[in-house]
C-alpha positions as CSV (number, residue, x, y, z in Angstrom):
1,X,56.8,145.1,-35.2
2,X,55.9,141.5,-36.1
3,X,57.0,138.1,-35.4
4,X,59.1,136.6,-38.5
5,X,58.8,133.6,-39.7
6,X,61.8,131.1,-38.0
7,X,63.8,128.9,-40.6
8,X,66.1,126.9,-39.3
9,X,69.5,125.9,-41.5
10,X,73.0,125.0,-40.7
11,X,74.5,127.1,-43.8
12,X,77.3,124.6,-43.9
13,X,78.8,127.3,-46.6
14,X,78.5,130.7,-48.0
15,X,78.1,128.8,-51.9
16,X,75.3,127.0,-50.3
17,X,73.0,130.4,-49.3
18,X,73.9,131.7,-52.8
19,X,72.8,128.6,-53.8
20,X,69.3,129.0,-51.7
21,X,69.2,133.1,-52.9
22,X,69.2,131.8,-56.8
23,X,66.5,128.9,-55.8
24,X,64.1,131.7,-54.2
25,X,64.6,133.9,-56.9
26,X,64.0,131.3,-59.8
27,X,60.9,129.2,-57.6
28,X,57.8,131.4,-57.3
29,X,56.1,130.9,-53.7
30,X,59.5,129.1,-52.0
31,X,60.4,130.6,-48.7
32,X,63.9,129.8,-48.7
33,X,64.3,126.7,-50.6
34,X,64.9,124.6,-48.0
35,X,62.6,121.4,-46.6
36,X,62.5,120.0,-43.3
37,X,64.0,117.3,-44.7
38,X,67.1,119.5,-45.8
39,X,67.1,121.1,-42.6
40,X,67.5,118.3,-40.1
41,X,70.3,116.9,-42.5
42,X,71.8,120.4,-42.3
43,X,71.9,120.5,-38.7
44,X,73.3,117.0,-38.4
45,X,76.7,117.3,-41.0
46,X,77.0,120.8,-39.4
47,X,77.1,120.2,-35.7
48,X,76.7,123.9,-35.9
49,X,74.5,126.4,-33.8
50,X,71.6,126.9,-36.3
51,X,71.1,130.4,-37.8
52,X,67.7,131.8,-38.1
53,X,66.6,133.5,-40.9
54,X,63.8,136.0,-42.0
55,X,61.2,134.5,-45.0
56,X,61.9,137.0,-47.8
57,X,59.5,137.9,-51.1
58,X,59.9,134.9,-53.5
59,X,61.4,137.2,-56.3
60,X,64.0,139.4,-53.5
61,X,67.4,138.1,-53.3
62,X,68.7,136.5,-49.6
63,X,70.4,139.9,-48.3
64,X,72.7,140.1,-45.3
65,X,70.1,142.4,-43.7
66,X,67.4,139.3,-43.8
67,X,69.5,137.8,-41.2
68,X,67.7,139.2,-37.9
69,X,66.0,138.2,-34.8
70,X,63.3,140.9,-35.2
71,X,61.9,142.9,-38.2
72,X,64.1,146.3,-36.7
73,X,66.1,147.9,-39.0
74,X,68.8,149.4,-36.8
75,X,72.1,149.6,-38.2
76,X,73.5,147.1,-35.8
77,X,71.8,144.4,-37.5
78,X,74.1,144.9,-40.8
79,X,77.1,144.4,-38.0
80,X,75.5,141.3,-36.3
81,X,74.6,140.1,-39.7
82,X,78.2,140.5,-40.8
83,X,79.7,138.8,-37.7
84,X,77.5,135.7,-38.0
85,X,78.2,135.2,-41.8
86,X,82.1,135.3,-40.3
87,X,81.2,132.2,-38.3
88,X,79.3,130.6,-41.2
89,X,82.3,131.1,-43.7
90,X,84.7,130.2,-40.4
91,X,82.7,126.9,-40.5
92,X,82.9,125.9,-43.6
93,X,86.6,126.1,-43.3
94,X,86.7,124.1,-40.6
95,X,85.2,121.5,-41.9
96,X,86.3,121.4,-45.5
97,X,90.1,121.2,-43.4
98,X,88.8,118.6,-41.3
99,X,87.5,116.8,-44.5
100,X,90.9,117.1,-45.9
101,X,92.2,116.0,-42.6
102,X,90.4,113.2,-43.0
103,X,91.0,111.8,-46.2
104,X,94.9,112.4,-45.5
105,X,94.1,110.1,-42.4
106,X,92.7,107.5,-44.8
107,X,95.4,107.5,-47.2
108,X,98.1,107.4,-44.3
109,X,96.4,104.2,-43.2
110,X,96.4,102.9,-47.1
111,X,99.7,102.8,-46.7
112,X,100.4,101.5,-43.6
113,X,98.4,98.6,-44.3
114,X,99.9,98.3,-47.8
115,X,103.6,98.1,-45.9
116,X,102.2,95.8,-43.5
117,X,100.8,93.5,-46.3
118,X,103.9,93.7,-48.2
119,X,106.4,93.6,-45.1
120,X,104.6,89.8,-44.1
121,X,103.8,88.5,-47.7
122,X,106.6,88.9,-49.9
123,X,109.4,87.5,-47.8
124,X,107.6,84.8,-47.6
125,X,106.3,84.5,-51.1
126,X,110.3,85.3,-52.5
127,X,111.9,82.6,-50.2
128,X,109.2,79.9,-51.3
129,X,109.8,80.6,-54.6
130,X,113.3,80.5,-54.3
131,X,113.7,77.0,-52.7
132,X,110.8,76.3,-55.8
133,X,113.2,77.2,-58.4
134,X,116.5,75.4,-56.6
135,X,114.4,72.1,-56.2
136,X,113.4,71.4,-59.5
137,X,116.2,72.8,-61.4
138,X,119.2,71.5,-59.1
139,X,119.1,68.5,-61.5
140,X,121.0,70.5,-63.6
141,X,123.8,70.8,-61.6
142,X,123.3,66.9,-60.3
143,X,124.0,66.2,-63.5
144,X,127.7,67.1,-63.8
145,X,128.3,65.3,-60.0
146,X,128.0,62.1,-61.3
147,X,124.0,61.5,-61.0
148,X,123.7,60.1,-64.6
149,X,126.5,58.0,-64.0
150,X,125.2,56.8,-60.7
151,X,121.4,55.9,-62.1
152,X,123.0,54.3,-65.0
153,X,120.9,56.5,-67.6
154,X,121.6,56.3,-71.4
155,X,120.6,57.7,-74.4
156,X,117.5,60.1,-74.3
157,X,116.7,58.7,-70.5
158,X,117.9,62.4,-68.9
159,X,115.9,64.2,-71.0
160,X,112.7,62.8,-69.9
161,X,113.7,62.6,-66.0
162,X,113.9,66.9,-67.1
163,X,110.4,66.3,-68.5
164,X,108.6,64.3,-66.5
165,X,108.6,66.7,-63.4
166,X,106.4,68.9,-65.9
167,X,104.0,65.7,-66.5
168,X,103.4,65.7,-62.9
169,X,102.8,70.0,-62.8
170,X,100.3,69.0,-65.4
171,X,98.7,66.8,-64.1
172,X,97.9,68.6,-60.7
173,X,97.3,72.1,-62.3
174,X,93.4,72.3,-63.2
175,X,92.9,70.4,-60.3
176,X,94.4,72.4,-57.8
177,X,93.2,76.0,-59.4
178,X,90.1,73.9,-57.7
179,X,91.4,73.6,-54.6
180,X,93.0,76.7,-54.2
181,X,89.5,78.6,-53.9
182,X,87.9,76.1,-51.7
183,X,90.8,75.4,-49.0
184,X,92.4,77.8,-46.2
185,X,95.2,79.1,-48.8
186,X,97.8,79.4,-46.6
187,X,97.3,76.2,-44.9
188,X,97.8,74.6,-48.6
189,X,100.7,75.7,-49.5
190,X,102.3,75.0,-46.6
191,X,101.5,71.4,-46.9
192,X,102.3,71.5,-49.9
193,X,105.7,72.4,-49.2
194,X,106.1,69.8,-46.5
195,X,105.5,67.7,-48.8
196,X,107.8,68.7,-52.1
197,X,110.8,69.2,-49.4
198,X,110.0,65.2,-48.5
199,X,110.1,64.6,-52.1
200,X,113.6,66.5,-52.8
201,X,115.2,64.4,-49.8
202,X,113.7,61.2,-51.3
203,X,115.7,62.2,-54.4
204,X,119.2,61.1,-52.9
205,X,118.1,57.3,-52.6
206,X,117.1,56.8,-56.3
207,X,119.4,54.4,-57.8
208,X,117.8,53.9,-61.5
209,X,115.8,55.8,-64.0
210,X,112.5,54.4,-62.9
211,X,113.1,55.5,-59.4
212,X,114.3,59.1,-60.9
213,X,111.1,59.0,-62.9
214,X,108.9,58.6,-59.9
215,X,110.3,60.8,-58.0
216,X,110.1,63.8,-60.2
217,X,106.7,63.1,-61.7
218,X,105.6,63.4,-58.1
219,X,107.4,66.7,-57.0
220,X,106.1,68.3,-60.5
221,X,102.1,67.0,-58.4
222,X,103.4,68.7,-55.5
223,X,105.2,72.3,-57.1
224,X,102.3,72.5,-58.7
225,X,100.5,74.6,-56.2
226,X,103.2,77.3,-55.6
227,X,102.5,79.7,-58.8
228,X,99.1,79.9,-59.5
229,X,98.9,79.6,-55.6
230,X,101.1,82.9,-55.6
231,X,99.4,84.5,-58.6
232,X,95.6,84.4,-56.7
233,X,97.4,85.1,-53.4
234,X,98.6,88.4,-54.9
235,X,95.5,89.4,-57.0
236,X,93.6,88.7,-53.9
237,X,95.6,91.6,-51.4
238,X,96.8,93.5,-54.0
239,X,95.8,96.5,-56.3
240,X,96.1,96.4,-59.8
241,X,98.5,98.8,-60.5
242,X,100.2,96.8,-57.7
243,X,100.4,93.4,-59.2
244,X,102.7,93.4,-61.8
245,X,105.4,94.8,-59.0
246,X,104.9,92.3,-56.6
247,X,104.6,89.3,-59.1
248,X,108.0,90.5,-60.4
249,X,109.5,90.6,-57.1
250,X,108.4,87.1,-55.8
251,X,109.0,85.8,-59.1
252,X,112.5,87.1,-59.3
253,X,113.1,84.8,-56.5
254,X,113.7,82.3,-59.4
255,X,116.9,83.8,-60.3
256,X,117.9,84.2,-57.2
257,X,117.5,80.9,-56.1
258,X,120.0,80.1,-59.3
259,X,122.4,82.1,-57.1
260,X,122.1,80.5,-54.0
261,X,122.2,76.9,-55.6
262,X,125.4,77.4,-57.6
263,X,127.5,78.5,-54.6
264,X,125.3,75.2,-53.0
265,X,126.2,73.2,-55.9
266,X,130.6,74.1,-55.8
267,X,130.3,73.9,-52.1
268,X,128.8,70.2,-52.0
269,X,131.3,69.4,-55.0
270,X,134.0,69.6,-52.8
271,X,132.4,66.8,-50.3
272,X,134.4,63.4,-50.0
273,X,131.9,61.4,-48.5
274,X,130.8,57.6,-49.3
275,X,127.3,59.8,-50.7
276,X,127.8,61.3,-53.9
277,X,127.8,65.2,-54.8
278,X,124.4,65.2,-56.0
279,X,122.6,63.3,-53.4
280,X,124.0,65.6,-50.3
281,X,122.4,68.4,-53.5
282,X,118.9,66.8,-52.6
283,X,119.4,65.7,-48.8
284,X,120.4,69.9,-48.2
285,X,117.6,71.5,-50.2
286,X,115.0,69.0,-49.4
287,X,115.4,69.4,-45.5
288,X,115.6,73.0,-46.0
289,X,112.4,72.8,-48.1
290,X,111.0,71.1,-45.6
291,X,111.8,73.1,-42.6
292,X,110.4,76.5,-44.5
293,X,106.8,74.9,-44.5
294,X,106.7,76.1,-40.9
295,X,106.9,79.1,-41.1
296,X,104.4,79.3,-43.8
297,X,102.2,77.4,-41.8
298,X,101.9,79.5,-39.3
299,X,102.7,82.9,-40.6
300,X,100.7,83.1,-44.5
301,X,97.5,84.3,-44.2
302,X,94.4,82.0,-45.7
303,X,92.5,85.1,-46.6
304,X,92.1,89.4,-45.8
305,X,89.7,88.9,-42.9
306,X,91.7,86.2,-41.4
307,X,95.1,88.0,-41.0
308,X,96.1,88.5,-37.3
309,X,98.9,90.4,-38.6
310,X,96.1,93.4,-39.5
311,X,94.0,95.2,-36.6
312,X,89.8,94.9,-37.5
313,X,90.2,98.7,-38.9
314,X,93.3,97.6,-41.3
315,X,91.6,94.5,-42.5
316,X,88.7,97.1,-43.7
317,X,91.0,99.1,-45.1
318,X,92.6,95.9,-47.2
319,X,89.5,94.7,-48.1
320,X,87.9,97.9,-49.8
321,X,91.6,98.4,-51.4
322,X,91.2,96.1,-53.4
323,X,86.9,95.9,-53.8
324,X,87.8,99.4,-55.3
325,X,90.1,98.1,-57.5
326,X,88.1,94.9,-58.4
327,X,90.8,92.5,-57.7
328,X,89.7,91.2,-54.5
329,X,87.8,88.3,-54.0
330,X,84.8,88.1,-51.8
331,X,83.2,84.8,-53.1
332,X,84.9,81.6,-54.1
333,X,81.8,79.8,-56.2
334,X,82.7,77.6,-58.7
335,X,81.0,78.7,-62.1
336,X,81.1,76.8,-64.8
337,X,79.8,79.6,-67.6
338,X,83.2,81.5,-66.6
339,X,84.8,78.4,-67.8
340,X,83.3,78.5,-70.9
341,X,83.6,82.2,-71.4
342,X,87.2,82.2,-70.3
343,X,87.7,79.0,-73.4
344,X,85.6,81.5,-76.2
345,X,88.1,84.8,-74.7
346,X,90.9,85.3,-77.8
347,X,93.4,86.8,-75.4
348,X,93.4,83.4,-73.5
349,X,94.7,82.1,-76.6
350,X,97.9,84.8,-76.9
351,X,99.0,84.0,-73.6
352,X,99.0,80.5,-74.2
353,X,100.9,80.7,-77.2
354,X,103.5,83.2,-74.9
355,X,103.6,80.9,-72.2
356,X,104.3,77.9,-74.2
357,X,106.9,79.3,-76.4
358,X,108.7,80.7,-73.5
359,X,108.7,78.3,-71.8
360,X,110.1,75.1,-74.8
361,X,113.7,77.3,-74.0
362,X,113.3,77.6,-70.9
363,X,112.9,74.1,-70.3
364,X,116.0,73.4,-72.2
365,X,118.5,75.5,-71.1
366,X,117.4,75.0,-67.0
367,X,118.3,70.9,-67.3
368,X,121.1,71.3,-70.0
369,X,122.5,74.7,-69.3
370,X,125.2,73.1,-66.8
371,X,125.8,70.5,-69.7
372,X,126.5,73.2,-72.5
373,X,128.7,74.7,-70.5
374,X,130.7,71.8,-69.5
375,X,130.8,71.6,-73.9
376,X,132.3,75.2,-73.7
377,X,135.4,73.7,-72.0
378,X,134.6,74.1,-68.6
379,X,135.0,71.4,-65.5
380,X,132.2,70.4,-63.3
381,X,133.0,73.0,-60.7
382,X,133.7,75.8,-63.0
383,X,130.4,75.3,-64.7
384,X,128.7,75.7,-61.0
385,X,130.5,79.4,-60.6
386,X,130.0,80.5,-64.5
387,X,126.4,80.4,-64.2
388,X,126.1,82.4,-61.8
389,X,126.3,85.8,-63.8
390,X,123.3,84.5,-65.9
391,X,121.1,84.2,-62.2
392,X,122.1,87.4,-61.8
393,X,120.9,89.1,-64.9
394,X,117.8,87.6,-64.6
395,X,117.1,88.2,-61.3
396,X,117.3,92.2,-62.4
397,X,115.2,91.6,-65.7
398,X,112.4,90.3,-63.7
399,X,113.1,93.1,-60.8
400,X,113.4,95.6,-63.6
401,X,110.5,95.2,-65.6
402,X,108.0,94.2,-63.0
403,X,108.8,97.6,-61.3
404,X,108.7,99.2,-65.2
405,X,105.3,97.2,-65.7
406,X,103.5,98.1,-62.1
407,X,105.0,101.6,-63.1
408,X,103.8,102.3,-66.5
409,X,100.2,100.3,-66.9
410,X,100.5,100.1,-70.6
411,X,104.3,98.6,-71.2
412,X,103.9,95.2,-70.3
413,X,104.0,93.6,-73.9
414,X,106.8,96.1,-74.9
415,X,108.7,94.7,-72.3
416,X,108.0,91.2,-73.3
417,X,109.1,92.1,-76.5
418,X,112.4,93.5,-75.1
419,X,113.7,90.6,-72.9
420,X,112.7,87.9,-75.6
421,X,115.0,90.3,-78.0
422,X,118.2,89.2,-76.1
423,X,117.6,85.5,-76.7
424,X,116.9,85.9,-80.2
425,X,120.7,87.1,-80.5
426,X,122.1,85.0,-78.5
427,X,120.8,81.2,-79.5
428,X,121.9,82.3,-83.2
429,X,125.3,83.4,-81.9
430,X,125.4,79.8,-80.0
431,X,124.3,77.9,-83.1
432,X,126.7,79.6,-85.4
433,X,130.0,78.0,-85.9
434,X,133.9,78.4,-85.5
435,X,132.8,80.8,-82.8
436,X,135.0,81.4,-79.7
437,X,134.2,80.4,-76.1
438,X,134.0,83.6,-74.8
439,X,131.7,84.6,-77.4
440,X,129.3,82.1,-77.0
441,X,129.6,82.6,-73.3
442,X,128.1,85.8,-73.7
443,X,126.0,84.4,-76.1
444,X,125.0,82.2,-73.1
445,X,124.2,84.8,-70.6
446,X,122.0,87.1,-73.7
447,X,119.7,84.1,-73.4
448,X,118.9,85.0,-69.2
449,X,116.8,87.9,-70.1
450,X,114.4,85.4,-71.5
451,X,112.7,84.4,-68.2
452,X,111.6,87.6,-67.8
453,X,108.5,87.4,-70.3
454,X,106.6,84.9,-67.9
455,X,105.6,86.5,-65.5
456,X,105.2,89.4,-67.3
457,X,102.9,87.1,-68.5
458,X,101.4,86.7,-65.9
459,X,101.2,89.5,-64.5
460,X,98.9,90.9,-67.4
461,X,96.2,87.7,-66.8
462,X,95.7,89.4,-63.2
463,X,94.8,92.3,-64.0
464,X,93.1,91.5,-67.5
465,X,90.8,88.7,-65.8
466,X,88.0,88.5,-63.7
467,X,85.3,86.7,-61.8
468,X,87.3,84.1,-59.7
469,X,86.6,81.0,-61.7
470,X,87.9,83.1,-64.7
471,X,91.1,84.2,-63.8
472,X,91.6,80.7,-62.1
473,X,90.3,78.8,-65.3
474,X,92.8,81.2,-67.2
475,X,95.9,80.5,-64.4
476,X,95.6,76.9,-64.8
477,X,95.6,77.4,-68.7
478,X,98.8,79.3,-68.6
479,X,100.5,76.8,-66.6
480,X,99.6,73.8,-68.7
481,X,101.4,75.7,-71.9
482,X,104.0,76.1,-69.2
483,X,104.2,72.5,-68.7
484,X,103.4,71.7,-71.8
485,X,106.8,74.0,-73.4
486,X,109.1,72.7,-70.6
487,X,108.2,69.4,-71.4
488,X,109.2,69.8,-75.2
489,X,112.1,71.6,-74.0
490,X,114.4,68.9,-73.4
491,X,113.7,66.4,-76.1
492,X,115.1,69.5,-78.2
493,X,118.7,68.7,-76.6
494,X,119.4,65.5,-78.5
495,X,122.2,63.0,-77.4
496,X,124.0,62.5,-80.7
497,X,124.5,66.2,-80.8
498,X,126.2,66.9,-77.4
499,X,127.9,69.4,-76.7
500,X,126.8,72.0,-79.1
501,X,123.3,70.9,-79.8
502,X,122.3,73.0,-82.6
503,X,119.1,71.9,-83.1
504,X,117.9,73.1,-79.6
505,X,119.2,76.5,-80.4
506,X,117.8,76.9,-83.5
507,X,114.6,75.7,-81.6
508,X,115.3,78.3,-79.1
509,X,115.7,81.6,-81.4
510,X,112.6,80.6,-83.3
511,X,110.3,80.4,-80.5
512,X,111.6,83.3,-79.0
513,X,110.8,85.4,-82.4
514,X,107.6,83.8,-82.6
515,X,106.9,85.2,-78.6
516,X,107.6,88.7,-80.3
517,X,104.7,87.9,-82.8
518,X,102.4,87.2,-80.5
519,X,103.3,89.5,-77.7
520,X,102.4,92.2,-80.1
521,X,99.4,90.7,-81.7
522,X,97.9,91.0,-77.9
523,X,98.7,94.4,-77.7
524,X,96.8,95.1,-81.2
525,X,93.9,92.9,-79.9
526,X,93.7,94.7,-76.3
527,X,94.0,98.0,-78.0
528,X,91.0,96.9,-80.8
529,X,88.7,96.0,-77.4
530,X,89.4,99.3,-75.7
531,X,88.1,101.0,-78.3
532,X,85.2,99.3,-79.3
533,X,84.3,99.1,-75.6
534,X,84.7,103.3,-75.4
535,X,82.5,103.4,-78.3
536,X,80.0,101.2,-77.1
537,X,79.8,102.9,-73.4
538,X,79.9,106.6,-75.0
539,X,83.3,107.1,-73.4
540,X,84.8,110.2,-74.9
541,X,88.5,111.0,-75.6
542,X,90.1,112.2,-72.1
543,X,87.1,110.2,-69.7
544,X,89.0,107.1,-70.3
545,X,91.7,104.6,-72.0
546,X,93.6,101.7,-71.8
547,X,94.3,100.4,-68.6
548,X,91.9,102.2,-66.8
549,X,88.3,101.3,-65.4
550,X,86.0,104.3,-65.9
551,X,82.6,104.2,-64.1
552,X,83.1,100.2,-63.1
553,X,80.5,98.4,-61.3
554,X,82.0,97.1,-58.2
555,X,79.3,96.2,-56.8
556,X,79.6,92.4,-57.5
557,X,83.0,90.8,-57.8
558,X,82.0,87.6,-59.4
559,X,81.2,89.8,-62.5
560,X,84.1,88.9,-65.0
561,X,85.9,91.6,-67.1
562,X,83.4,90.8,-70.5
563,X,80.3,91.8,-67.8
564,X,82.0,94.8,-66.1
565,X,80.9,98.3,-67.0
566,X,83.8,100.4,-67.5
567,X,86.5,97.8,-67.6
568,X,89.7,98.3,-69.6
569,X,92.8,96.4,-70.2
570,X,96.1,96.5,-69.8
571,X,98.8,95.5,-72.2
């Protein structure tokens, strides 16, 4: 009898000594195959009792018999030797169960903290956007209470009170896609708010066009914030298969808000008060405006690592969501060569063109729509109560497709394509003649599926940009074309043609055929980069496509999409 030769190795699977057999067989003068190296780190992912093992000749395969304490040959060896691979296979299995155990652990925690995220953001992303929508479009509804008669405004005057708000938006848009990376973000939009709600509630003492004029060029400054505000809020905490979901559910609170201010809107009508209808419209939202910038204050987080609402672990788990996904943001440097790259980008071009066209209707029909209806026949109050089908429908267009969009990565510009359709029909229905009321009613409410191309819109720029100062360049270029379009919007409604203005709706269906032009040139351009990005990073058929990111490098976030390996976009 002689001593053998001890190796030690934690065997964390029978593959693995199959694996060490073929390397002795194939490696002339190797023991085993195994360093010290390899045997420390064996013992340490095992937690295992080691095994010991008997050297064998370089060119003889690892047998069940070479597994003994002494060089004996009795037959209880092949028993031991049996038993202890047992415990080697029973070991793996415990630990490939525990790795599964583990990773079902990690994914249960994904999604707690994505319900957590979601259960504290988008309540209050939906109501701000909400009270948004009712503050700059209530107007409208103003209008048929007697405000234009009360401010003594003539001739194209009320058109440009409608598109002066939008001066104001542009004004404060580039500069505050500045602000938003450098201030706490939460703590900025709450002021902000503070601020518009003082600004609605200011409305009710105007008593001219000039004061009108001031008042809405300075509530466009302070609005201004809330949806590029919302759009980095939401790339920031959010994946992006994600996005486009969440965009169209705090975006939907638009339509919703339509809701809430037309039952607002035939309540107030019924006031008799020395105040007129319209100014108790401002006093009410403004206040309420104003008394919602608390709880944003003190409830919307300024960033992932500053939530209280998240436990240290959670926030971890947040932040790597969306590292992984390369949405998140871990630096906030202004660059200026993402500027310039973001202005030599030709998609940046298609969603201008988008956002502006959608946008010369939309501009129209949210400070005339009460107006046009009045020139169907109906009263004051009626008009208040017939609009509200139209909220409705867009509300579930924007629900709708967002959920269809953060569904299916790839439909976004077909769906564009779809809710533009709908307008198309109906502003050449409205602009025919010696049609019927009820027809062009329905006419009237084919246009509200229109409002759902924006942020479809805008969805698509946050997942199809990045590097911070990109995808904030890019933001503050959509919402200049979205200024830009509802500023034109209005002077399309011209006085001498009331009621039926026909040149706004033959405005209307052209841009909204134009939006299908260039919703689908996007698609053919996103498609076209794709490919010539698989064929420039060797990417065969089945490793990668559209929409997804294949071997990208997240190892810096301030890389934008032209600089990220593997990057692919969605359309």
């Amino acid at each position: 009898m002689h001593k053998t030769r001890r190796i030690v190795s934690a065997a964390p699977s029978t593959a693995t000594l199959g694996t060490a057999s073929a390397a002795s067989s194939t490696t002339p003068g190797r023991s085993s195959g195994l360093s010290s190296s390899s045997q420390a780190e064996s013992v340490s992912a095992s937690g295992t009792k080691p095994r010991r093992l008997r050297p064998t000749d370089s060119t003889t395969p690892l047998l069940a018999e070479d597994f003994d304490d002494d060089d004996d040959d009795d037959d209880d060896d092949d028993d031991d030797m049996t038993d202890k691979n047992d415990e080697i296979t029973a070991t793996a299995s415990e630990a490939e169960e525990w790795q599964d155990r583990e990773g079902d652990l990690d994914s249960a925690l994904a999604k707690k903290v994505l319900r957590k995220i979601d259960m504290r953001l988008i309540p209050l992303l939906f109501v701000t956007y909400n009270l948004n929508f009712m503050d700059k479009t209530i107007l409208s509804s103003a209008s048929v209470f007697g405000l234009k008669d009360s401010t003594n405004l003539h001739g194209t005057q009320y058109s440009w009170v409608s598109s002066v708000f939008y001066f104001g938006y542009l004004f404060w848009s580039y500069p505050t896609s500045i602000l938003i990376q450098r201030l706490p973000i939460g703590k900025y939009v709450a002021i902000n708010t503070f601020f518009w709600g003082t600004v609605v509630a200011l409305t009710a003492a105007c008593t001219n066009y000039g004061g009108l004029i001031t008042v809405r060029f300075l509530l466009g400054v302070a609005e201004a914030t809330i949806s590029p505000a919302f759009l980095y809020i939401t790339s920031s905490w959010f994946t992006r298969a994600e996005i486009p979901t969440r965009v169209g559910i705090w975006f939907a609170g638009n339509s919703l808000g339509g809701v809430f201010a037309s039952f607002i809107a035939y309540g107030i009508g019924h006031i008799s008060h020395p105040l007129e209808p319209w100014q108790w419209l401002f006093i009410v939202l403004g206040i309420a405006t104003f008394v919602w910038g608390l709880p944003l204050y003190f409830l919307l987080p300024d960033s992932i690592s500053s939530a209280k609402f998240l436990t240290a672990e959670e926030k971890r788990c947040a932040e790597q969501r969306v590292a992984v996904a390369g949405t998140g943001k871990a630096k906030h440097v202004w660059q200026p060569s993402q500027l310039i790259e973001c202005l030599m980008d030709p998609k940046t071009y298609f969603f201008f063109a988008i956002s502006l066209l959608t946008q010369i209707p939309n501009g129209g029909t949210q400070n005339f729509g009460n107006l046009v209806l009045k020139g169907f026949g109906f009263t004051s109050l009626q008009t208040t109560l017939v609009t509200l089908p139209s909220s409705f429908i867009a509300f579930f267009t924007i629900m709708g497709t967002g959920r269809l969009a953060g569904r299916f990565p790839n439909v976004a510009t077909y769906l564009i394509v779809a809710v533009v359709l709908c307008p198309v029909a109906g502003s050449a229905i409205i602009y025919s003649s010696g049609v019927s009321r009820g027809v062009k009613l329905f006419a009237y409410y084919l246009l509200s599926t229109g409002p759902g191309a924006i942020p479809l819109a805008m969805s698509l720029v946050g997942v199809n940009y990045k590097g911070s100062t990109k995808k904030m360049s890019m933001t503050a270029i959509l919402f200049c074309a979205y200024c830009a379009g509802n500023i034109a919007g209005p002077q399309f409604f011209v006085e001498s043609e009331a009621p039926h203005y026909p040149t706004a709706f033959r405005a209307i269906m052209i841009c909204y055929a134009l939006v299908v032009v260039m919703a689908m040139g996007l698609r053919a351009y996103l498609t076209f980069e794709n490919k010539r990005r698989d064929r420039k990073e060797g990417v065969v058929k089945g490793d990668g496509g559209a929409g997804e990111v294949v071997d990208a490098e997240g190892e810096d976030e301030e890389l934008t999409d032209w600089k990220t390996k593997g990057f692919r976009y969605r359309m």
